[in-house]
N, C-alpha and C positions, 0 to 999 in steps of 0.2 A: 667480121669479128668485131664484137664489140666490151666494153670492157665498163664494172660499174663501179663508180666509188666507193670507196672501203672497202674494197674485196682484195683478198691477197695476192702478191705478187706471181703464184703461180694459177690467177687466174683467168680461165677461157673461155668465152662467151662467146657463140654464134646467134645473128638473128635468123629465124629459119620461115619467118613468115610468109606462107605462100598461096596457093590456089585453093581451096578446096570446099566444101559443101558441108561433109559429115563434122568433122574436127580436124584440127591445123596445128601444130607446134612453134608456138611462137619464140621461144629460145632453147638453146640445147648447148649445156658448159658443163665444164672441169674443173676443179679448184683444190688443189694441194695445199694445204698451208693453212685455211680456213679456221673460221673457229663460228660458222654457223650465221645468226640475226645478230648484228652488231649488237641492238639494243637489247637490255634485259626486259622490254614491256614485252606484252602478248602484240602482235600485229596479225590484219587479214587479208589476203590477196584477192583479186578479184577473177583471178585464175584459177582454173586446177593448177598442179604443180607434182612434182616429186622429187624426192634425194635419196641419192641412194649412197650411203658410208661407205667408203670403203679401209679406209684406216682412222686409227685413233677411235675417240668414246665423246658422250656424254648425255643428254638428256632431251628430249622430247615435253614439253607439259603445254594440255590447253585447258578447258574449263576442267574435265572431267577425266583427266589422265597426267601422269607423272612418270616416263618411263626412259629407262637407259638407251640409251643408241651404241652400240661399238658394232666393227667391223661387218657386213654382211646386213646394215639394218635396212630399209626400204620404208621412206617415212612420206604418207601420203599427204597434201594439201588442197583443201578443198574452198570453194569462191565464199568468202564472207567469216571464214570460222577463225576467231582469234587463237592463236597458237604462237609457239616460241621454241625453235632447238639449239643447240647450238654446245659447245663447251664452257668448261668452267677454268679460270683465272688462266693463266698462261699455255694450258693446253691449246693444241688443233687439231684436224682431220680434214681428210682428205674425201670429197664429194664429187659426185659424176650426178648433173639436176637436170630437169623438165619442165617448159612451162607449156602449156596447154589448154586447148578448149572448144566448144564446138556443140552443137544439137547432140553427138554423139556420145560424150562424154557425161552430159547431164541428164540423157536416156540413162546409163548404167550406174548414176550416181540416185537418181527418181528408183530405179526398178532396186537399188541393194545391191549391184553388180559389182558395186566399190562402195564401201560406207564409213562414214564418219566417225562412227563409234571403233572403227577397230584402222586406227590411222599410221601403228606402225607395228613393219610385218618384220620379221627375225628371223636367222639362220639360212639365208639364202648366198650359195657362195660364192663368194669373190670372184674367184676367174671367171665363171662364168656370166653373173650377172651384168658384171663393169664392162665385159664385151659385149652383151646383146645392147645394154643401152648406150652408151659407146658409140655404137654404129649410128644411132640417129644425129649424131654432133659431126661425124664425118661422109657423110650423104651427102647429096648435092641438093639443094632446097627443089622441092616438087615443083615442077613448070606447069601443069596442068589441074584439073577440076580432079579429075580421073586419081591421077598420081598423088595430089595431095588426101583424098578418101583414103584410097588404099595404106596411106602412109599412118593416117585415124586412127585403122583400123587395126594395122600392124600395133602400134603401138596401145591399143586398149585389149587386145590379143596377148600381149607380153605383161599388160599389170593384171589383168584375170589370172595367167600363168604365175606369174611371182604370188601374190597373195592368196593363190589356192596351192604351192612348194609351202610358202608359212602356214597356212593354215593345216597342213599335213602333219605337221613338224611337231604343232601344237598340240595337235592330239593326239601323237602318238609317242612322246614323249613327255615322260610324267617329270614334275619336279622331285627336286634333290638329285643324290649321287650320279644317276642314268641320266637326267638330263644333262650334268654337268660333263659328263663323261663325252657325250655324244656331240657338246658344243666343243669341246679341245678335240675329241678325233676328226670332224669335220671341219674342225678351224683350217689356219695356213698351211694348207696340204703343197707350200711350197717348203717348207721348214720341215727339218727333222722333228720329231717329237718322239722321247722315248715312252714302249708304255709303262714305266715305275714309275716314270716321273707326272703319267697321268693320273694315275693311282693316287703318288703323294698327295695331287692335289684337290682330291676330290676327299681326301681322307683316311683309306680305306688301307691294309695292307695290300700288297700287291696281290700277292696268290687268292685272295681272298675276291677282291677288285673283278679281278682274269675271269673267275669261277661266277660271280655272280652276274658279271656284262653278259656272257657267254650265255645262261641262262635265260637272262632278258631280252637278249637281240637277236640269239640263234647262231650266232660266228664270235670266235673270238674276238676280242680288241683290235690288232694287228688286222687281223682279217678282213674285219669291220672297217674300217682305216683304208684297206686296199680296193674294196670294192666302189667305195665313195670317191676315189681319188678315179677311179675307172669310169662308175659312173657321170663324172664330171666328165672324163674326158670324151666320153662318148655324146654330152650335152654340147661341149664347146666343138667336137668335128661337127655336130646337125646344124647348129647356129650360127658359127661363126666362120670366118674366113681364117682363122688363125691354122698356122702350118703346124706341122706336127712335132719340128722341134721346138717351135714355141710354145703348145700344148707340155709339152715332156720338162719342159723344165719351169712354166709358171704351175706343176702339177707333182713335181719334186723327183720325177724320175732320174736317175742317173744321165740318161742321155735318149738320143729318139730311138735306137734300137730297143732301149730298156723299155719305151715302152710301147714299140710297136710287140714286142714278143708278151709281153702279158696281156697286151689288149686282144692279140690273135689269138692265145690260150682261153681268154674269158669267151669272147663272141666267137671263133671259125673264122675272123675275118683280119683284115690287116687295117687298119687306118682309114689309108685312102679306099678300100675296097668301103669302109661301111661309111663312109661319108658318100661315093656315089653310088650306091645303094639307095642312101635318102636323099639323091639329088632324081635316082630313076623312080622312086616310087612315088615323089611330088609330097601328097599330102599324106600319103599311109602310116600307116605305126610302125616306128624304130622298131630293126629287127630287135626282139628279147635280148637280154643280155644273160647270160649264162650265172647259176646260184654255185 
């Protein structure tokens, strides 16, 4: 573990530099408390890199972009391009970063596999993402050619995945009310959230709200709400090692039976059944999940 000046007290840097051929992860930390690039100049890395937000807000800008960060943002850095995130005056946030690089990495940066122009991806959620990357910071650093490829390739597998989740999000969610709607029912699906009180704040009367979401997404609000809170939990048994009452309650359920009985109403399956399900079927497509 290593630790860099100016960074905040809650933060965790491992060096992860190891063997490899394709591309290799040269650092993988944590930082709570954070408030981004000390400096207000643009600065360049000579690295890729990533951060991914997980709490708190504020701003991303490099030559040709000026855009917000809060919760769920996925901000990419690329070798040489001046850029700047970070918060404003006394604010902070909380980041889970990457640094990285490799033949492989500048293949999918050359072919538009990852590009410059579109350097931060949105609405990607919490529990799940802060655990897949997550897991690169508590790994044990690759000891071989072999292991550190595989490790490349994991991890350029996972930011294809992230920024084709945003890029979905993008387009299928138009700005104003329904955008905003869709960012609050997706938010901290560990937090209660009433929906009048989503309604207030998108503007709209309530009944009025209800009737037009319902229209536009195909399931009510509440509904809509339950299914994403599922859907997550069905992403975090495929991906991650987290146990199911950990699942249930970074996921706002009451408790784990709460939600192994909805999750076994959605899918036929219980949990642990649909997580070795996609432990037997290896690379296959997640069984469907129930409309």
């Amino acid at each position: 573990m290593v630790y860099r000046p100016g960074m905040a007290p809650g933060a965790e840097v491992v060096s992860r530099r190891g063997v490899a051929r394709l591309g290799h992860i040269r650092l993988a930390g944590r930082i709570e408390g954070g408030t981004g690039i000390p400096s207000p100049a643009p600065r360049s890395y000579p690295s890729y890199a990533l951060t991914y937000v997980t709490a708190g807000a504020g701003r991303y800008r490099d030559a040709t972009h000026d855009i917000p960060v809060v919760p769920g943002t996925l901000i990419l850095v690329f070798p040489g391009l001046p850029h700047w995130y970070g918060t404003a005056g006394d604010a902070t946030w909380d980041e889970t970063f990457l640094v990285f690089d490799g033949p492989l990495f500048e293949l999918a940066h050359r072919s538009g596999v990852v590009d410059p122009a579109q350097p931060v991806h949105t609405a990607l959620p919490v529990a799940l993402w802060q655990a897949r990357l997550g897991a690169f910071r508590r790994r044990p650093r690759a000891s071989s050619p072999g292991g550190g490829d595989s490790e490349g390739l994991e991890l350029l597998g996972l930011i294809v995945d992230a920024t084709s989740a945003a890029g979905r999000t993008r387009e299928g969610v138009q700005a104003g009310w329904f955008a905003r709607s869709v960012e609050l029912l997706e938010g901290d699906l560990e937090t209660h959230i009433g929906m009048p009180e989503v309604a207030r704040a998108v503007g709209m009367p309530y009944e009025t709200w209800r009737r037009a979401f319902r229209a536009r997404a195909g399931a009510g609000p509440q509904q809509y709400r339950n299914r994403h809170r599922l859907d997550t939990a069905a992403e975090l048994l495929e991906h991650t090692s987290m146990s199911t009452r950990d699942i249930a309650a970074v996921l706002g359920f009451s408790d784990e039976r709460h939600l192994i009985r909805r999750f076994r109403a959605r899918t036929g399956m219980t949990p642990r059944q649909f997580r070795d399900s996609r432990h037997l079927r290896g690379a296959g497509r997640r069984p469907s999940l129930r409309r």
